[in-house]
Residue, then its C-alpha position, 0 to 999 in steps of 0.5 A: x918762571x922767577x919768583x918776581x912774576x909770582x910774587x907780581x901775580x900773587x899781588x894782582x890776584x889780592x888786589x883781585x880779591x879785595x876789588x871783588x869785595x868792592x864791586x859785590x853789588x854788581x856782580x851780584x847784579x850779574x848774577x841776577x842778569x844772567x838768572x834772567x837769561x837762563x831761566x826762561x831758557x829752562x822753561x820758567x816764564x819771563x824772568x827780569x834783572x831788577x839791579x836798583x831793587x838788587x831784585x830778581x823777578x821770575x815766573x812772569x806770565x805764569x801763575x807761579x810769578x815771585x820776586x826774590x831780592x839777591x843780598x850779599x849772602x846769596x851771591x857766590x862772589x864770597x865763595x869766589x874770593x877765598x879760592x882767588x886768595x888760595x891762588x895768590x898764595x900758592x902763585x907767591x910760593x909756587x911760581x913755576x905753577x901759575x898757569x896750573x893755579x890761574x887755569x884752577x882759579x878759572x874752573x873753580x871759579x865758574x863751578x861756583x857760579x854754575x852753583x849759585x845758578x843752580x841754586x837759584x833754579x832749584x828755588x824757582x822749580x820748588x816755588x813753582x812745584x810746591x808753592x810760594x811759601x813750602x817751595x821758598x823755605x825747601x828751595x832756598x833754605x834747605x835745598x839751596x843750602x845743601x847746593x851751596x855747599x856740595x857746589x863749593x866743595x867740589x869747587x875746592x875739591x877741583x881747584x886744589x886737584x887741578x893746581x897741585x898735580x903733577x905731570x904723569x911719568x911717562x910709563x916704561x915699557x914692559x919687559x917681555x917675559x920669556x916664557 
């Protein structure tokens, strides 16, 4: 690929990044929306999307129901727009490596959203083992936390593996030694 493709790709993905700054509160309100489709799929009770309360309410029906307001610190589009940044880098430097970089950006991209759901599941399992207060503060403080930040490392880890490798040699065939 020539450099004037990468140098348009890296282009897009800032302006990616910066609109993904723009638009936090809805994706945060994605977030919540699809918080409230997987949680009663894991068994939870009813969860409801809130987005004029940028509210998350889960555990409705049960004894256990609590409402979690999502601020911009518990989103992972602020771990999302680091990796989109590294990605137009590397798309100005490297080129001929776009689709590798692109192909990265989506699995590391998606690692950080399957972390902060994970995050949020692990808060309503605690509230819902431990209590409203006990389960809150070990679910969100220190649980979430501990998620947040293996998730966002394996997804670092991931999306420099997969956009720096390099194809495989074939490997030669093995002279037959005579014995």
């Amino acid at each position: 690929m020539n450099k004037y493709f990468g140098r348009i790709v890296a282009l897009l993905l800032a302006v990616v990044a910066v609109a993904l700054v723009v638009v936090e509160r809805s994706y945060r309100v994605l977030e919540m929306e699809l918080s409230a489709i997987l949680l009663p799929a894991l068994g939870f009770g009813r969860a409801l999307a809130i987005p004029e309360r940028e509210s998350l309410i889960f555990g409705i029906g049960t004894n256990y129901t609590l409402g979690l307001r999502m601020t911009p610190e518990c989103t992972s589009v602020f771990l999302v727009i680091p990796l989109v940044l590294i990605a137009s880098l590397m798309a100005f430097f490297r080129p001929q490596a776009i689709g590798k970089v692109l192909w990265a950006l989506g699995i590391g991209g998606a690692v950080l959203i399957l972390t902060n759901q994970l995050r949020m599941i692990n808060i309503v399992y605690l509230v819902k083992t431990l209590g409203t207060e006990r389960g809150y503060y070990w679910g969100h403080t220190f649980g979430g936390s501990m998620i947040s930040v293996i998730g966002g490392a394996v997804a670092l880890v991931l999306f420099v593996w997969l956009a720096t490798r390099g194809r495989r040699a074939p490997s030669k065939p093995k002279k037959a030694v005579a014995a």
